[in-house]
Backbone as a printed PyTorch tensor [residue, N CA C, xyz], in Angstrom:
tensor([[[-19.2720, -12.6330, -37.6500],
         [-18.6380, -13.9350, -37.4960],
         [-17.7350, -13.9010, -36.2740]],

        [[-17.7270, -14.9170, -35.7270],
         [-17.0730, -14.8740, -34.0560],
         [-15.7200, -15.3560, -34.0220]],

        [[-15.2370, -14.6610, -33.6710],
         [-13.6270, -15.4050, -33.9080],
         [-12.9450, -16.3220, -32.6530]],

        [[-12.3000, -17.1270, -33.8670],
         [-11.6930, -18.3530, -33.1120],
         [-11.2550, -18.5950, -31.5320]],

        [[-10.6430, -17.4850, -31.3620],
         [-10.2540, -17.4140, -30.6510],
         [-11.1530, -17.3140, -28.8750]],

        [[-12.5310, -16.9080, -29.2540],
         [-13.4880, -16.2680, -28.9000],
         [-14.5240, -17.9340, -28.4050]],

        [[-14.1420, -18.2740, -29.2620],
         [-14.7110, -19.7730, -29.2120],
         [-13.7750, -20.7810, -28.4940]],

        [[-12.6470, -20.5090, -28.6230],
         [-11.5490, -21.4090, -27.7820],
         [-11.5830, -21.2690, -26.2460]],

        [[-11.9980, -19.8770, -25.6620],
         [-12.0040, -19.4920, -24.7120],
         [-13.5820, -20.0110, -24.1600]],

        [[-14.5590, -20.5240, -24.6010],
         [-15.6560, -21.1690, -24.2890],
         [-15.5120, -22.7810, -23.6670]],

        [[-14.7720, -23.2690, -24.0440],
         [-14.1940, -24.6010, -23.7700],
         [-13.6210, -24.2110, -22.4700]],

        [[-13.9370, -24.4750, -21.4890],
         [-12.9510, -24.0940, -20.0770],
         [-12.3410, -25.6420, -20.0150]],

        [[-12.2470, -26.7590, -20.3800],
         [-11.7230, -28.1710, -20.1900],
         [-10.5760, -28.1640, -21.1500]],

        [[-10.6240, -27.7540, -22.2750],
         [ -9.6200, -27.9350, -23.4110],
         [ -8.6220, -26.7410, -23.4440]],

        [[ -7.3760, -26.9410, -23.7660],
         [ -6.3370, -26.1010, -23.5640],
         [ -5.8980, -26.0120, -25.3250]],

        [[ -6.0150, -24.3030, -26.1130],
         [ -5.7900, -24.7290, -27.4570],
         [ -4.8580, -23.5710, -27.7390]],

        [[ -4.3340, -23.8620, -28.2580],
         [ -2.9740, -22.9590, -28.6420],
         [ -2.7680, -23.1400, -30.3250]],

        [[ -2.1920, -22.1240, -30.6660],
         [ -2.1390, -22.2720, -32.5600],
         [ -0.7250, -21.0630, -32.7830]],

        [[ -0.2510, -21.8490, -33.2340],
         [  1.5410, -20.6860, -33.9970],
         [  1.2230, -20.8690, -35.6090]],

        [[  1.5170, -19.4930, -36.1010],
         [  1.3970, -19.4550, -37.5660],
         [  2.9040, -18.8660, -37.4860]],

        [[  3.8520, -19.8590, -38.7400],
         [  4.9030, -19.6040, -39.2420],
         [  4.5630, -18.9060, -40.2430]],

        [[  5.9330, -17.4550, -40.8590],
         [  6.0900, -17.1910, -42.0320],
         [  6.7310, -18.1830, -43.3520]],

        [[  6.5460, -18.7200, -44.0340],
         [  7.0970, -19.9980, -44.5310],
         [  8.9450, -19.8220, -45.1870]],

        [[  8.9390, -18.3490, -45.4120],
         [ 10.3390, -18.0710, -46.0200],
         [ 11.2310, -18.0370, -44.8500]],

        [[ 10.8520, -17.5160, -43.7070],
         [ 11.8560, -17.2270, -42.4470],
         [ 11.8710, -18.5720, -41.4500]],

        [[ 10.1160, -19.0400, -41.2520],
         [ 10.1590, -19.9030, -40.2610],
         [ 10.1030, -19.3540, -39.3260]],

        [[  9.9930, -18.2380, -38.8820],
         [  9.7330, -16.9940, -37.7420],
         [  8.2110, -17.2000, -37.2330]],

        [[  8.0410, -16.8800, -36.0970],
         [  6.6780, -17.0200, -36.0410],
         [  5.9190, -15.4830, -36.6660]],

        [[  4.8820, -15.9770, -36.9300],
         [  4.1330, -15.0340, -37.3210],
         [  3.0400, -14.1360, -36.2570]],

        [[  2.2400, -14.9530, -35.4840],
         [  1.2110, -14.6290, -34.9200],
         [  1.0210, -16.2090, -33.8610]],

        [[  0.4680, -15.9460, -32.5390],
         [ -0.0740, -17.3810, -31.4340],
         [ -1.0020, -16.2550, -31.0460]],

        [[ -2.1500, -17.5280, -30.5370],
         [ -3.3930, -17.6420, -29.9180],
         [ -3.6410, -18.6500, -29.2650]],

        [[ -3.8670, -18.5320, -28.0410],
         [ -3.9980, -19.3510, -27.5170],
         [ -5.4650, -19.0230, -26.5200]],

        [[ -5.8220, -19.8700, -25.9450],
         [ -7.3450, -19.6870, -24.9500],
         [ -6.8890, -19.6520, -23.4120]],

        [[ -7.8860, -18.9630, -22.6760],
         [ -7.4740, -18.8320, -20.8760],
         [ -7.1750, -19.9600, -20.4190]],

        [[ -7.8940, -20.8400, -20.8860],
         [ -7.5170, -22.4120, -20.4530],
         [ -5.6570, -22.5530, -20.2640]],

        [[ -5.3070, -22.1330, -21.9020],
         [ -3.9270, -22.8620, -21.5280],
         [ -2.6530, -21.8360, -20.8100]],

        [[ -3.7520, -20.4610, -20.6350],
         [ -2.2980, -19.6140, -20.2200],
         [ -2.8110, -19.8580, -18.3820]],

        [[ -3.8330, -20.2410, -18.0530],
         [ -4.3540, -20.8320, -16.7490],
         [ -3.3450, -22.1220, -16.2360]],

        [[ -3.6810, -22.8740, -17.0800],
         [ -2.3170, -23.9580, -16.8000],
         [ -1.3330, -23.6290, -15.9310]],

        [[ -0.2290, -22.7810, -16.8430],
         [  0.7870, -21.9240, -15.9270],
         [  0.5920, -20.9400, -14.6710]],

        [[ -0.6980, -20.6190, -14.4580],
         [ -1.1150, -19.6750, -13.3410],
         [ -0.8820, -18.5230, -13.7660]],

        [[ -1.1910, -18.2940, -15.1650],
         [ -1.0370, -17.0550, -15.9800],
         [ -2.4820, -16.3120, -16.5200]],

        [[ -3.0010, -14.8170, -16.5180],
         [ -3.5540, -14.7360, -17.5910],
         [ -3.1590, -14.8500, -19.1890]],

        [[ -4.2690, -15.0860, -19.6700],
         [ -3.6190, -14.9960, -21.3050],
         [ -3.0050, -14.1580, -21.6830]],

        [[ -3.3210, -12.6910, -21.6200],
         [ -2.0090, -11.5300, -22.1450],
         [ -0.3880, -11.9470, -21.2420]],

        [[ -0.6280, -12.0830, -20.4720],
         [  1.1250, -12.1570, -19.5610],
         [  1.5240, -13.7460, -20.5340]],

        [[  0.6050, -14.7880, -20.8740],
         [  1.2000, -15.8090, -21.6770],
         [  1.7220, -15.6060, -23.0020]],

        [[  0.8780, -14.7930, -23.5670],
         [  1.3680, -14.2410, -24.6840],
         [  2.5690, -13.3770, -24.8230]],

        [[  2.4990, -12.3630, -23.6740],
         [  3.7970, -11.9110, -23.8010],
         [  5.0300, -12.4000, -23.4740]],

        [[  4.6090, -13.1270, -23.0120],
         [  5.9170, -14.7090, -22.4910],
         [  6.7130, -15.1820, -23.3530]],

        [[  5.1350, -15.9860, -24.2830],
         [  5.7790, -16.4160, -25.7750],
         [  6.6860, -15.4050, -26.4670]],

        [[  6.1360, -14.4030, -26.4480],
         [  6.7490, -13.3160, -27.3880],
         [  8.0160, -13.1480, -27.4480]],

        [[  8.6210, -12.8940, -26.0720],
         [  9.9610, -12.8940, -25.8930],
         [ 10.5960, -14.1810, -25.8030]],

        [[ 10.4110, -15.3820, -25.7030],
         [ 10.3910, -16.9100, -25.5540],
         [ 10.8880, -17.2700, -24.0230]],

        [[  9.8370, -16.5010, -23.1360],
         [  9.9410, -16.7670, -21.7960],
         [  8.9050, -17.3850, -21.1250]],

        [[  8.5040, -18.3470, -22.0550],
         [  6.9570, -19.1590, -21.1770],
         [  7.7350, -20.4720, -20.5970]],

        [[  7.2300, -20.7000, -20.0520],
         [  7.5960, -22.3730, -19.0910],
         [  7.4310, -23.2320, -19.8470]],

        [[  7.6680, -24.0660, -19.5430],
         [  7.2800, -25.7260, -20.6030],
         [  6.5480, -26.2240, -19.6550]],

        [[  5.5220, -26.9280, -20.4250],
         [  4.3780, -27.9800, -19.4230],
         [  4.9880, -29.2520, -19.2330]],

        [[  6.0210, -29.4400, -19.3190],
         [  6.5760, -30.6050, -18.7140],
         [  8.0300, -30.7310, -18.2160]],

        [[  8.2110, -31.7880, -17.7060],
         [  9.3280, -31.8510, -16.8540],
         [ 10.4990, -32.1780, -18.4450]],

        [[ 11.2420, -31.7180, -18.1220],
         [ 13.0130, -31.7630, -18.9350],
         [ 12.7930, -32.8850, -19.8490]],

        [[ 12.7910, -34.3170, -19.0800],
         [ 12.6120, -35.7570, -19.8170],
         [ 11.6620, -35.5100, -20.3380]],

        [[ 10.5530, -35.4420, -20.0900],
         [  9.4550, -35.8790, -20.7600],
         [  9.2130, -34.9450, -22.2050]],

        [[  9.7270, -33.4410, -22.0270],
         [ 10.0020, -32.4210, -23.1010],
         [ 10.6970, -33.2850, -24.1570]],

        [[ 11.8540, -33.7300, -23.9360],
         [ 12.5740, -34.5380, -24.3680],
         [ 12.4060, -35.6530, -25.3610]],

        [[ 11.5730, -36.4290, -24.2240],
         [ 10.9990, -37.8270, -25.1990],
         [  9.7440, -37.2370, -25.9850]],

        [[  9.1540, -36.6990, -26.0960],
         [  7.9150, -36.5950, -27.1270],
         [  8.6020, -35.8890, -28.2310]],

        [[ 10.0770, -34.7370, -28.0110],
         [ 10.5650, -34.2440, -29.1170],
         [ 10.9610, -35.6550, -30.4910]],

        [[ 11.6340, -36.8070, -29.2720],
         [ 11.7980, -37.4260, -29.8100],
         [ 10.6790, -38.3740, -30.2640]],

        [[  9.6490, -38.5740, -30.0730],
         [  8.7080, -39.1590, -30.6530],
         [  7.9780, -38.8130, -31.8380]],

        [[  8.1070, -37.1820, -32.0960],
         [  7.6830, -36.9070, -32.9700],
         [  8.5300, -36.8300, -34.4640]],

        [[ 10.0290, -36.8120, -34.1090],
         [ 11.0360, -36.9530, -34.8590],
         [ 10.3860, -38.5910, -35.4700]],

        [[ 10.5920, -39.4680, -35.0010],
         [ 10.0460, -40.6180, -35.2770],
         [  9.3310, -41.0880, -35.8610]],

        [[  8.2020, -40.4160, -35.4990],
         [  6.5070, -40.0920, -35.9890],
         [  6.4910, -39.6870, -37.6090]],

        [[  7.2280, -38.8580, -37.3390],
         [  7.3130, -38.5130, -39.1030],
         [  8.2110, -39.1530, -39.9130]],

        [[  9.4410, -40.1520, -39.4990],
         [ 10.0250, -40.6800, -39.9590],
         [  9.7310, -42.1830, -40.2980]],

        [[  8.8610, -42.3820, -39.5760],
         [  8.1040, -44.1800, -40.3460],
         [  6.4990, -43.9750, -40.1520]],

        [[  6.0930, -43.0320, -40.1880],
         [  4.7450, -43.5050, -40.3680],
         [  4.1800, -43.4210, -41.9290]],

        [[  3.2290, -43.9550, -42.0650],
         [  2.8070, -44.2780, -43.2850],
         [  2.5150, -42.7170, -44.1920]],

        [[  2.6670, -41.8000, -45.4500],
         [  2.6500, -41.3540, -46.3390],
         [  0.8820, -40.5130, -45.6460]],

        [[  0.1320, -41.6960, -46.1670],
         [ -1.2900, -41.8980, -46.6370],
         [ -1.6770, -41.7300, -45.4260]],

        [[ -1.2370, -41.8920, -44.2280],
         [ -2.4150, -41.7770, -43.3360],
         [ -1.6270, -40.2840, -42.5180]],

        [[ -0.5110, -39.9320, -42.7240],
         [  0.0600, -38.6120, -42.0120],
         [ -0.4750, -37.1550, -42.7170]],

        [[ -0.6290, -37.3210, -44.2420],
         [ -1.2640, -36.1610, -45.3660],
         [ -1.8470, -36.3040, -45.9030]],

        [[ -3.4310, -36.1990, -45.1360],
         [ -4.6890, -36.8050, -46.3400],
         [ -4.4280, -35.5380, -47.1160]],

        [[ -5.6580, -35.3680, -47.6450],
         [ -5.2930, -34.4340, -48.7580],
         [ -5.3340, -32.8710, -48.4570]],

        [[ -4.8480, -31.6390, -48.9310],
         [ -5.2300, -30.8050, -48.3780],
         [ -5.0810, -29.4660, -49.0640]],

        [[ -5.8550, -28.5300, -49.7920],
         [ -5.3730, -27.7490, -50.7460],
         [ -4.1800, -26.9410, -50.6300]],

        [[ -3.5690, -26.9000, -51.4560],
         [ -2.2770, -25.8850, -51.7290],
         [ -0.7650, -27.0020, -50.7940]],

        [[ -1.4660, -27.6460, -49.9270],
         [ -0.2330, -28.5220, -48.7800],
         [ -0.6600, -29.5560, -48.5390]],

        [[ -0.6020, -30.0740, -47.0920],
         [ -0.6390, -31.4910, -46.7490],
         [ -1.0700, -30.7040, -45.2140]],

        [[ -1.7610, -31.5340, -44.2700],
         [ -1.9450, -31.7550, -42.9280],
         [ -1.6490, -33.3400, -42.2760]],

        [[ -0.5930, -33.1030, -40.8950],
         [ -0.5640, -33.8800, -40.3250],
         [ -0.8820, -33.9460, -39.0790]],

        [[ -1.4760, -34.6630, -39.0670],
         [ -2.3020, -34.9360, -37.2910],
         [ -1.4590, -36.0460, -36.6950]],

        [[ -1.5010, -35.3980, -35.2900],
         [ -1.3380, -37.0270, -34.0720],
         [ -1.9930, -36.4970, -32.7370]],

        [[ -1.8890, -37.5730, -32.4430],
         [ -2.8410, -37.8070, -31.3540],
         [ -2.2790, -38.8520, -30.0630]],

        [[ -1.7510, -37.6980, -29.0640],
         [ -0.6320, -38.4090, -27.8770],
         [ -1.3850, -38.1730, -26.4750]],

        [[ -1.2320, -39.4410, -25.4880],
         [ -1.6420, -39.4180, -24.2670],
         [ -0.3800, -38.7200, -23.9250]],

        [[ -0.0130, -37.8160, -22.9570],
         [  1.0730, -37.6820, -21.9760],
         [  1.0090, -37.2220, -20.6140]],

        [[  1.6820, -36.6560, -19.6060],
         [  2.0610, -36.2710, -18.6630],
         [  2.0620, -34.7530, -18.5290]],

        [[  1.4110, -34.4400, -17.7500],
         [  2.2110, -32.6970, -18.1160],
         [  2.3610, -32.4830, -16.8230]],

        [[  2.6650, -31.1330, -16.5940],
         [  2.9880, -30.0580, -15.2420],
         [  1.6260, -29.2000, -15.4130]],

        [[  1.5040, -28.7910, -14.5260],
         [  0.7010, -27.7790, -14.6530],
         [  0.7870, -26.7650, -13.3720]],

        [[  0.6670, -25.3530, -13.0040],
         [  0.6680, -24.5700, -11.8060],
         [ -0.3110, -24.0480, -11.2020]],

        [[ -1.5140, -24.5510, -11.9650],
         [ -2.4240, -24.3120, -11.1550],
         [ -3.9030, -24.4960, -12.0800]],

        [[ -4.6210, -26.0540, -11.2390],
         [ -4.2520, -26.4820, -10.0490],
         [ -2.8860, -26.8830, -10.2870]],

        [[ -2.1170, -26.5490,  -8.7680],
         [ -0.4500, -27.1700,  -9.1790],
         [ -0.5500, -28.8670,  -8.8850]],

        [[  0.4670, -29.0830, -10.1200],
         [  0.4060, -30.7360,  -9.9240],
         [  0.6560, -31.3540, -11.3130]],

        [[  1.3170, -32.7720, -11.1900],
         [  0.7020, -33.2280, -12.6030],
         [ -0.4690, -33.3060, -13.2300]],

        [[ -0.1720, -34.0840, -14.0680],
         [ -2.1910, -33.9350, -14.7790],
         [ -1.4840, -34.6250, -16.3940]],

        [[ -2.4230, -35.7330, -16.4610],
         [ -2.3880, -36.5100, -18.1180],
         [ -3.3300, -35.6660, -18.7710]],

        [[ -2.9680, -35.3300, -20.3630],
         [ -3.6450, -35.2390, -20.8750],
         [ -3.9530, -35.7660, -21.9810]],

        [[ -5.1230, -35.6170, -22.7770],
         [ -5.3230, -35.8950, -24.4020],
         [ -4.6800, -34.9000, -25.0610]],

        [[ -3.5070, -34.7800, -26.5370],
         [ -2.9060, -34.0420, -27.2020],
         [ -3.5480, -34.1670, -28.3350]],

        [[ -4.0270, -33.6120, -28.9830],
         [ -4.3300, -33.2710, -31.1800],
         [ -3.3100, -32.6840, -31.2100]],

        [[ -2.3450, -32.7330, -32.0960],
         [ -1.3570, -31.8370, -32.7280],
         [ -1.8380, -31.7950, -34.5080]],

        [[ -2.0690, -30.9830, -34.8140],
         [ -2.2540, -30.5080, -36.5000],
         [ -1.0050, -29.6380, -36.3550]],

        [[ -0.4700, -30.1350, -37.8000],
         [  0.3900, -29.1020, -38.5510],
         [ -0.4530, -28.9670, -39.7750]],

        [[ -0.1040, -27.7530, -40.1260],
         [ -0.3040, -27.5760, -41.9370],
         [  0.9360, -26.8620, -42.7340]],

        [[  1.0540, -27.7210, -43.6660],
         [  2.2050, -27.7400, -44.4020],
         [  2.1370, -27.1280, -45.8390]],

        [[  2.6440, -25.8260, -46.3580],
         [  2.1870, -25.6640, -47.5680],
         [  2.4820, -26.9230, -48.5970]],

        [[  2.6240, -26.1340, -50.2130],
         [  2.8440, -26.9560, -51.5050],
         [  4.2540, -27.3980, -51.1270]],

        [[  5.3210, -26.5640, -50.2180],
         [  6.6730, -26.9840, -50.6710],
         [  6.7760, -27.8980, -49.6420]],

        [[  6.1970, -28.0490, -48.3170],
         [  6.2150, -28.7630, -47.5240],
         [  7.0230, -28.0340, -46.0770]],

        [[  6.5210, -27.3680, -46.1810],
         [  6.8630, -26.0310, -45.1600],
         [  6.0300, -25.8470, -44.1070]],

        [[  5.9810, -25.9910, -42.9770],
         [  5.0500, -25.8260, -41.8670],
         [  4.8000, -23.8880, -41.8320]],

        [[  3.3030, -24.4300, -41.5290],
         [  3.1380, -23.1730, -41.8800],
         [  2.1210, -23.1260, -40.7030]],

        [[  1.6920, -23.4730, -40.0430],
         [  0.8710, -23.6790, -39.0710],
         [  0.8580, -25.0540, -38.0990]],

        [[  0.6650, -24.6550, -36.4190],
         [  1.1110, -25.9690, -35.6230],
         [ -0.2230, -25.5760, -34.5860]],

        [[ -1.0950, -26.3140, -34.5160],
         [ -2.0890, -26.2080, -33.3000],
         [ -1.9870, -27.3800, -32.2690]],

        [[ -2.7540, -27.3010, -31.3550],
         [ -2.4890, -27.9990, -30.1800],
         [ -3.9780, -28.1140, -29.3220]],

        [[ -4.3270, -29.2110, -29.1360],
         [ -5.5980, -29.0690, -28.3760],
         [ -5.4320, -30.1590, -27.4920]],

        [[ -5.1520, -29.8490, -26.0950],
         [ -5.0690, -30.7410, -24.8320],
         [ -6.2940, -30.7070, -23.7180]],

        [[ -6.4150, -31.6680, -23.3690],
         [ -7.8370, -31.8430, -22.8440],
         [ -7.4940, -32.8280, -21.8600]],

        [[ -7.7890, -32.6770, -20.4840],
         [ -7.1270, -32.8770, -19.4500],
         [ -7.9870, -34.4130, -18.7200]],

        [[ -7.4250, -35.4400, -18.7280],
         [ -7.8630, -36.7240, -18.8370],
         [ -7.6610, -37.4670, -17.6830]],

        [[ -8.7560, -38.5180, -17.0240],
         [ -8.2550, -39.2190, -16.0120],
         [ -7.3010, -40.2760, -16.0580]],

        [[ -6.7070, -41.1280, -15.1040],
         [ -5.6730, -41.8840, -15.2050],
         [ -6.2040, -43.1550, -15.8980]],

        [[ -7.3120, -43.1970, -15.8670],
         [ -7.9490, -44.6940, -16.2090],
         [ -8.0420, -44.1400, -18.1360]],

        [[ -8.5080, -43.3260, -17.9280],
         [ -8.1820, -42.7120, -19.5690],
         [ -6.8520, -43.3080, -20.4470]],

        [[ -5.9620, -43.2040, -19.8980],
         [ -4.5000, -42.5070, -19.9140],
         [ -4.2880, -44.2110, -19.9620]],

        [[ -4.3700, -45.2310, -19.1370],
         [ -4.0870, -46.4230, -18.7420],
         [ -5.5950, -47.5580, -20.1920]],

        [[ -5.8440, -46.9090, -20.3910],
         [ -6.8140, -47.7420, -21.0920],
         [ -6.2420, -47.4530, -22.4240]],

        [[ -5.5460, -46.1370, -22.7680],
         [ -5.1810, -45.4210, -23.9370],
         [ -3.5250, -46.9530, -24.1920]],

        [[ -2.8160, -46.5420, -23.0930],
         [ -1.5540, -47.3900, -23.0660],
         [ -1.9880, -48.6300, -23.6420]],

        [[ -2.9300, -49.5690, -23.5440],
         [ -3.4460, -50.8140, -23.9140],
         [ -3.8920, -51.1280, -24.7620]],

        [[ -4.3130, -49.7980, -25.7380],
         [ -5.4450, -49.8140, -27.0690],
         [ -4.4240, -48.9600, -28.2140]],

        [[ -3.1940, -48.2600, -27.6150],
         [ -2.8170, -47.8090, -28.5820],
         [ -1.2950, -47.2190, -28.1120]],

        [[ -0.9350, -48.3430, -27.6490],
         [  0.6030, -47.5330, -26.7670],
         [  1.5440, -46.4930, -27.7910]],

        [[  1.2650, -47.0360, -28.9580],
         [  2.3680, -45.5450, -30.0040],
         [  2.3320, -44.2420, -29.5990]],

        [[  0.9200, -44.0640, -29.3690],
         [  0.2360, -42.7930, -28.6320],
         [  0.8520, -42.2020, -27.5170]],

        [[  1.3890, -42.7710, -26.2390],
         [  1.5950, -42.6780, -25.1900],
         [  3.2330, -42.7850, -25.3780]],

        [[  3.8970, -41.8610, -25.6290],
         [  4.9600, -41.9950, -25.7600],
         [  5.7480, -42.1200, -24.6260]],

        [[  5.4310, -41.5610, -22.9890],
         [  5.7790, -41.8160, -22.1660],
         [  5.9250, -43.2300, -21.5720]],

        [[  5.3100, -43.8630, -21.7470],
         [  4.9250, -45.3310, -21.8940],
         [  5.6290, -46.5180, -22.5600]],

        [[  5.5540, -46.3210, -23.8090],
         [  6.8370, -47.4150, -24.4720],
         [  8.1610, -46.4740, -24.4930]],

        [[  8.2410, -45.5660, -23.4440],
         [  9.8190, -45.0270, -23.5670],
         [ 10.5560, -45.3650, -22.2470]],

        [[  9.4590, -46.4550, -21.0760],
         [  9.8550, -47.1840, -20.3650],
         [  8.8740, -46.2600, -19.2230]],

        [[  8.0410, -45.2710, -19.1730],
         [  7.0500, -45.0340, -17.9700],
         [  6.1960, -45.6540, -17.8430]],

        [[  6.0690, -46.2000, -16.0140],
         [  4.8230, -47.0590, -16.1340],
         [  3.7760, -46.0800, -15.3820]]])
């Protein structure tokens, strides 16, 4: 059986990253991530990983924009509907979203929009216990068609970016 990770690294377009929490500490447990996203930074994957490790990786975005999606997601979980944030899921709950944004990137250096999936999985007590990430690097007309069909999404956007 081929492991995940092994398969993430086949995708050269999609950038996927995954943190497993211990649920009593909240410590991380274990990240994986694919060449794609330690490429981003102009990193191989081992030097990204060891980045994380010590909590010396870069952020893919500029200060504000880090900023406003923290705050969007604070939000996100605070009025969205029950039923559509935790379908069902054994032993916990999973919550998905799904955000246009802005990022940085170092290479190629430059901005760059992308498509975001964020899954959490949450045990029985409601404990994150897992956070993945799958970004997939999108044109502007993407990004501008997304703003029009679903601006919640685009948090950069109704937070006053045009």
């Amino acid at each position: 059986l081929e492991c995940l990770e092994d398969l993430w690294d086949r995708e050269p377009g999609q950038c996927f990253a995954e943190w497993t929490f211990d649920p009593a500490t909240q410590q991380r447990t274990h990240v994986m991530l694919n060449s794609c996203s330690a490429g981003m930074f102009g990193m191989h994957k081992e030097e990204m990983l060891a980045r994380l490790a010590t909590h010396e990786a870069p952020l893919a975005h500029i200060p504000l924009d880090w900023f406003c999606l923290l705050l969007n997601q604070t939000f996100y979980l605070a009025v969205a509907q029950p039923a559509l944030r935790f379908p069902s899921h054994p032993g916990g709950r999973i919550q998905t979203q799904r955000l246009y944004i802005r990022m940085w990137r170092r290479w190629p250096p430059g901005p760059c929009m992308a498509r975001v999936e964020d899954v959490k999985m949450f045990n029985a007590s409601g404990v994150v216990t897992r956070s993945r990430y799958i970004a997939t690097f999108i044109e502007p007309e993407e990004y501008d068609d997304a703003c029009r069909r679903c601006p919640e999404a685009c948090p950069m956007y109704y937070m006053g970016d045009l």
